[in-house]
N, C-alpha and C positions, 0 to 999 in steps of 0.2 A: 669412749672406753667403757664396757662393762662390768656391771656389779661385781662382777667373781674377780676382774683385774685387783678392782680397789682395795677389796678384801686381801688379796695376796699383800697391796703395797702393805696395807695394814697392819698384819698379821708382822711380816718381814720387819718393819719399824721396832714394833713394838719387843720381840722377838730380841733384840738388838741394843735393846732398854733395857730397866732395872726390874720389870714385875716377875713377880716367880712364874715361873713355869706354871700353877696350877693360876694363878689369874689371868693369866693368857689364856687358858683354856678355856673357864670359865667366863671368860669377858665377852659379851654378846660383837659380835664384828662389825665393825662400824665400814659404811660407804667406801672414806674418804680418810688416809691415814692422820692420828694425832698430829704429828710430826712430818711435816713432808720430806721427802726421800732423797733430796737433793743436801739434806743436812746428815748425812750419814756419818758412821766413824768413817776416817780419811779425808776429809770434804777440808778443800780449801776455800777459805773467807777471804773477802777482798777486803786487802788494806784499804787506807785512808781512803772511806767510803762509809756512807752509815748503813750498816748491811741489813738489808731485809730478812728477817725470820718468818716466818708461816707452818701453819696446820690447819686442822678440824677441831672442835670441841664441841661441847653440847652451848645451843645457846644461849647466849649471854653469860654467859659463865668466865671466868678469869683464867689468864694462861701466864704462868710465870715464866722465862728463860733466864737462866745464869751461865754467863761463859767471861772467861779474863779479868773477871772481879767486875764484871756489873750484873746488875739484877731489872730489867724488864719487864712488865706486867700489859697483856694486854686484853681484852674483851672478846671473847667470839661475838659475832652477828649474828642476823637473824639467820642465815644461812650456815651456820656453825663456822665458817672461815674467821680466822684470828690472823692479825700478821702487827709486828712490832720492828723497830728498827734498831739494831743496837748501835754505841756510837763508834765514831772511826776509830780505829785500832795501828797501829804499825804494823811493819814485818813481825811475823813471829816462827820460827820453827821450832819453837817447843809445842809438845806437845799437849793438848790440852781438851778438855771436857766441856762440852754442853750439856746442861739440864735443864730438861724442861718441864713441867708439872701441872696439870690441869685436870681436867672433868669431861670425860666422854664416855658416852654411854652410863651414865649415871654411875660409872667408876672414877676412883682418882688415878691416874698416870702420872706417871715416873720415865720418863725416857731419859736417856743418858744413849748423844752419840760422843765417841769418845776419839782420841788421834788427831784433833781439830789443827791445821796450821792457819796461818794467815800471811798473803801472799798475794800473788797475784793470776787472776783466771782469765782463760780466754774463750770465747765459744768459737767452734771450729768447723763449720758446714760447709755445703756443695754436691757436686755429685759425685760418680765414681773416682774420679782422681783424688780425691781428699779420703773417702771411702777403702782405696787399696789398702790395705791392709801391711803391715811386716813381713810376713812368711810369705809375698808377692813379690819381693824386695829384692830379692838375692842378700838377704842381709842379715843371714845367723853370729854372724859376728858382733853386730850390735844388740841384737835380741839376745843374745847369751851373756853381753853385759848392765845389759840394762838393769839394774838396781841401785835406784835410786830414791830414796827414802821419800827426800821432799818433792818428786814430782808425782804429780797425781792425775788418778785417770778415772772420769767419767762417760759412759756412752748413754745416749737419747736412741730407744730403741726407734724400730721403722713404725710410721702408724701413717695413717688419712685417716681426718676428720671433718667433715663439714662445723663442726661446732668447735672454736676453741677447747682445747684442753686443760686440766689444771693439775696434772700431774702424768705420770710416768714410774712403770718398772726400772730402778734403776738407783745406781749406789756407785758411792769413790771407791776405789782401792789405788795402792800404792804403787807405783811402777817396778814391777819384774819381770824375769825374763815368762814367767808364764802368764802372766797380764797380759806383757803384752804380747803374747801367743794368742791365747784365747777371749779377749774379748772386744770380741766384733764377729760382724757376719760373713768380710769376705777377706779374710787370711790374717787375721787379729786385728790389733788397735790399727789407727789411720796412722801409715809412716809420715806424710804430710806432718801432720799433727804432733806424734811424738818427736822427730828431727828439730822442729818449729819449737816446741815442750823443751829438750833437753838443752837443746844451745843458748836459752833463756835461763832457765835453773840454773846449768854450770859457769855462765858466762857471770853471770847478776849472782849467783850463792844466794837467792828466795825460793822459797817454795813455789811450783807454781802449777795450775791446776788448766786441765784440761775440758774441756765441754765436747765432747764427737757428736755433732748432728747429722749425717749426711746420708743420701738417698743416690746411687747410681741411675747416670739416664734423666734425672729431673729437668725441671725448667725452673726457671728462677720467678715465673711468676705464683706458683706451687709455693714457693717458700717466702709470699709477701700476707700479708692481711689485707682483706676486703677495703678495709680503709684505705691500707696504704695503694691498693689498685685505682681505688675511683676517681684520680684527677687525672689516669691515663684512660682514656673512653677507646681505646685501642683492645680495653678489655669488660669491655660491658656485659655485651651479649654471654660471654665466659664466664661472667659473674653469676649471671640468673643462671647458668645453667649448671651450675658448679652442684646444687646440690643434688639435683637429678641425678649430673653422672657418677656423684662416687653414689647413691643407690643402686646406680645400674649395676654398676663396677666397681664394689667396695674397696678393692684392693690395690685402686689404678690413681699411681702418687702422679701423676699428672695433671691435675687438677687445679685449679685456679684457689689458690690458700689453703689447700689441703695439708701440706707441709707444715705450712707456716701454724695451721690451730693442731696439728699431731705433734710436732716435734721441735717446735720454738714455743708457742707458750708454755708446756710442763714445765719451762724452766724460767720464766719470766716472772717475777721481776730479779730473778739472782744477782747477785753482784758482779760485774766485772770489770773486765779493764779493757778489752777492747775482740774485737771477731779476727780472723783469719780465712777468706773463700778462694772456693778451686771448682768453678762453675762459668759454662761459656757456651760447652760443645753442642747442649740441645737447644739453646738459643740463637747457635751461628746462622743460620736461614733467615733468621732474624734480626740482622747484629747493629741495623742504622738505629732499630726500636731497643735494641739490649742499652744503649748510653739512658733513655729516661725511665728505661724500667728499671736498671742497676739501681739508680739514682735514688730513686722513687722506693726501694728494699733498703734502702741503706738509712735513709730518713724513716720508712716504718720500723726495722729494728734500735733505733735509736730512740724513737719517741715510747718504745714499747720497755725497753730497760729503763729507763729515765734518770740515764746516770750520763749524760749530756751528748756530743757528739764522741766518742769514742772512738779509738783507734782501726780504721777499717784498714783491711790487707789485702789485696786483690793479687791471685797468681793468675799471672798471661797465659793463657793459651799454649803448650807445647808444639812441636814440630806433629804432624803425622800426616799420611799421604804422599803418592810422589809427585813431585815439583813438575811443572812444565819446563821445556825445556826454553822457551822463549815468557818473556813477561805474560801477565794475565791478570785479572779480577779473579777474586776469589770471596766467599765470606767467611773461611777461613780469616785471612786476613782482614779484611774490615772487623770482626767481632775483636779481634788482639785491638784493635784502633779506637775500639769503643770501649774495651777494659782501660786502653791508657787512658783514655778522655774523663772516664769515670775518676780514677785517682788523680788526674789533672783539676777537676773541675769540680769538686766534692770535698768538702775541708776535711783534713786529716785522715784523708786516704794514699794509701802504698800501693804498690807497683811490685813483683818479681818480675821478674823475665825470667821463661823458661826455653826461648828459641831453640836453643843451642844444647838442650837437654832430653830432647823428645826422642820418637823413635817412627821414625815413615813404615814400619809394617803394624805401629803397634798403639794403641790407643792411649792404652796404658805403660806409662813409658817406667822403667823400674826405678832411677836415679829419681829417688824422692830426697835422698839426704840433701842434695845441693838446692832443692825448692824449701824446705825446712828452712834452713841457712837461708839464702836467699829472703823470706819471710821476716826470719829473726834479723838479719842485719837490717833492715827497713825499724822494724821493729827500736832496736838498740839505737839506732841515730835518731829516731824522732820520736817516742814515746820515753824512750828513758835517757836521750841528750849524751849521747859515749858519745864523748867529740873525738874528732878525724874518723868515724867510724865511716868507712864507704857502705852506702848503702843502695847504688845507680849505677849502671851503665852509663854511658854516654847517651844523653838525653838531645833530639835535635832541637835546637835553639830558632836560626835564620837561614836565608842561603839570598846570596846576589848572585847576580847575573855578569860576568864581564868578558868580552871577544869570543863567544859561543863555549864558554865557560861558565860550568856551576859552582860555588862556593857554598860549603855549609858550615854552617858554626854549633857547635855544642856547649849543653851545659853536663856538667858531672863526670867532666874525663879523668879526675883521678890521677891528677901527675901526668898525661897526655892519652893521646888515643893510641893502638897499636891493632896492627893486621894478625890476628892470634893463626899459625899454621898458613900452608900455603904458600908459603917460601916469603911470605910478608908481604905477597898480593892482596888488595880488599878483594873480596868480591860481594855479590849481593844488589850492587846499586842500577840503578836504569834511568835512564831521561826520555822525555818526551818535548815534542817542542809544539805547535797549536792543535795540532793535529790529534793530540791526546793518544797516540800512538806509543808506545814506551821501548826503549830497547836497550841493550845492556850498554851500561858506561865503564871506561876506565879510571879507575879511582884511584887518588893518590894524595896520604897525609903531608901536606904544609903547615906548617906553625901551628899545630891542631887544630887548624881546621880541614874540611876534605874538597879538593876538587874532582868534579867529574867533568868527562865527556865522551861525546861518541859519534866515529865519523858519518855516522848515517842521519845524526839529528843535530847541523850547523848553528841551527839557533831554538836553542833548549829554553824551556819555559816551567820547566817542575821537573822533581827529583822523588825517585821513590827508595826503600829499602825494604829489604826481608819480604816483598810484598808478595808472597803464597803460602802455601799448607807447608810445604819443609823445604823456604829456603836454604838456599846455600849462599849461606853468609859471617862474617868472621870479623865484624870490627868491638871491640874492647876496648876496656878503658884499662891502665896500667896497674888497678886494683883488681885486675881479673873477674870484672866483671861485664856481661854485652850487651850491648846497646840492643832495644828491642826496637821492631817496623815502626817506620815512618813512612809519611810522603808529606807535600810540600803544598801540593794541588789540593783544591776543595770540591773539585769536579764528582758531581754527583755518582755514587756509590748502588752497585748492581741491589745490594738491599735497602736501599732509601724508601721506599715505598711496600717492603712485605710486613704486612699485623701479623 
């Protein structure tokens, strides 16, 4: 980022603060704001957590913070950076005042951000599907009511950088309908994000605050850290070259950490409670390598907040494309197999399924409120313990084999499993028998569990489901929510072998 950005954050901070108007002007403009930006008026603070505060000051010099009735003192470095922890705090929506006071530029500062709640935040990245916007939505209905005091919204504009960053243009404000119109790049705030936002807020009555990071089209190895790459050697050669090519091509977020030092560190070490992603599609050619690289992101933003393993939230994969009309490989499918595998295999990661919600002509599919929801109910059953809350489809479990008959067994039916539409026919399933051939089965629920079979394959040996770009498929659980692909087989995967 450039000197003239800093100066803007600066200026804005300060601006926002208590010094008069003529010592604003007269104040020589510092690098790197007093106060960083991410403490703005609106800015929600994570509860019970010792929350990190930071700025710039001249060095060595003392930085005081007072908010909720404590007082804080900490040191600028040799580098002017100061950062102090204040201690954990509760819920709070009142509203209330930060002050912070210190020495930069051989003046004394006063900032005052004011509106402070305390609550709970999530950071919300990925690529274009997280990215769409409201006014993409079909959704003025909820943009015209959105106002909502305690829910807050802040975005992480777009950047690449070969070098970590340590801040960003960028500020809370409160959710409205013109908030969340206008701020974002591609048709307001992320409906992902605000649906996921407000069913938290209204469900829980906390304040709770949003982080938008997201870049359409990306890769997920773009939004890891060098660090976090270098125990996959799948990205070596991408490494050394990462800083050549954003010279070549400043502007090109595809790049190996470019992401991750533009628009995750400005905001690192913030407080939160846990992420929210909606990223797959540019990784699907690659989807056998998306389970250690997911991994491998999830563990670098973890060790990178250092607020322990935290709540990760993975949305599946949507429907789009048309289906073949007989079985097939897809990696379509395998990348949905390696999102589950990731929340399967990765402590205190979730799952959406969004099968049944996409759109075969459209990438971007509009029906963000049910992946919102979807989000939050994961969310609500295992970060904040709402018992009986459903937060799964029908999860496959086992399957035996008996007189050229498959059995499957599920976990997470919800009161039972049921055929949603289609006159109460399943559809979706296919068996295969050595031949690793697959072809469609007739399916039918017993005692919740499912058997398949099909007169063409007498002795089956593996069961698949939803396995392409937009099955046609309809099994649910009684909480109305669907079970996302499976299969049964471990028989090697058409992207096993693409870096």
């Amino acid at each position: 980022m450039n000197r003239t950005t800093f100066q803007k954050i600066a200026v804005a901070v300060v601006i926002g603060g208590t010094l008069t108007a003529a010592q604003a002007q007269s104040r020589p403009q510092t690098q790197m704001p007093f106060l960083h930006p991410l403490f703005s008026n609106h800015a929600v603070l994570q509860r019970d957590l010792e929350v990190p505060v930071w700025g710039w000051a001249d060095p060595g010099t003392d930085v005081t913070v007072e908010f909720a009735g404590q007082k804080v003192t900490a040191k600028a470095g040799n580098d002017g950076k100061w950062m102090l922890k204040l201690g954990k705090m509760g819920i709070s929506a009142e509203p209330r005042t930060m002050k912070v006071t210190g020495t930069a530029n051989n003046l004394t500062q006063t900032v005052e951000a004011k509106d402070i709640l305390v609550g709970d935040v999530w950071f919300c990245s990925g690529q274009s599907n997280m990215e769409m916007g409201m006014k993409l939505c079909n959704a003025q209905a909820d943009i015209d009511a959105a106002n909502y005091p305690t829910l807050r919204l802040l975005m992480v504009p777009h950047s690449v950088q070969y070098q970590p960053q340590q801040t960003a243009v960028m500020s809370w404000e409160a959710c409205t309908p013109q908030v969340l119109e206008n701020k974002g790049v591609w048709g307001g705030y992320s409906a992902t994000a605000f649906y996921f936002g407000r069913e938290l807020n209204q469900t829980l009555n906390i304040p709770i605050g949003l982080i938008h990071s997201s870049w359409g089209g990306t890769l997920a190895e773009a939004w890891t850290s060098a660090e976090g790459l270098k125990p996959l050697k799948d990205f070596d050669e991408r490494l050394k070259n990462a800083k050549s090519q954003i010279e070549k091509d400043p502007g090109n977020p595809h790049v190996c950490t470019a992401l991750y030092n533009g628009m995750v560190t400005p905001v690192i070490p913030y407080g939160i409670m846990g992420t929210i992603w909606y990223q797959g599609c540019s990784n699907a050619d690659r989807a056998w390598q998306y389970r250690s690289l997911l991994s491998a992101m999830i563990k670098d933003w973890r060790n990178s907040f250092q607020t322990g393993d935290f709540p990760f939230i993975i949305v599946q994969l949507a429907s789009f494309m048309p289906s073949s009309p007989e079985p097939r490989e897809h990696a379509w499918a395998e990348i949905r197999e390696s999102q589950a595998y990731v929340a399967e295999t990765v402590p205190n990661c979730g799952l959406a399924v969004t099968i049944d919600i996409g759109d075969v002509n459209d990438i971007h599919p509009k029906n963000k409120a049910d992946v919102g929801r979807r989000l939050a109910y994961w969310a609500l059953a295992n970060t904040y313990a709402k018992r009986g809350m459903a937060f799964s489809g029908p999860v496959y479990k086992k399957m035996s084999i008996v007189d050229g008959t498959i059995r499957l067994e599920f976990d997470y039916d919800c009161g039972g499993l049921v055929a949603r539409g289609n006159d109460g026919v399943l559809t979706g399933f296919a068996v295969a028998g050595e031949d690793k051939k697959f072809h469609w089965a007739k399916a039918i629920i017993q005692d919740d569990t499912i058997l398949l079979y099909s007169p063409e394959v007498p002795n089956p040996v593996a069961a698949r489901y939803a396995w392409d770009t937009s099955p046609v498929c309809n099994l649910y659980n009684k909480a109305g929510l669907p079970a996302g692909p499976f299969r049964t087989d471990d028989w090697p995967l058409t992207t096993k072998d693409k870096k």
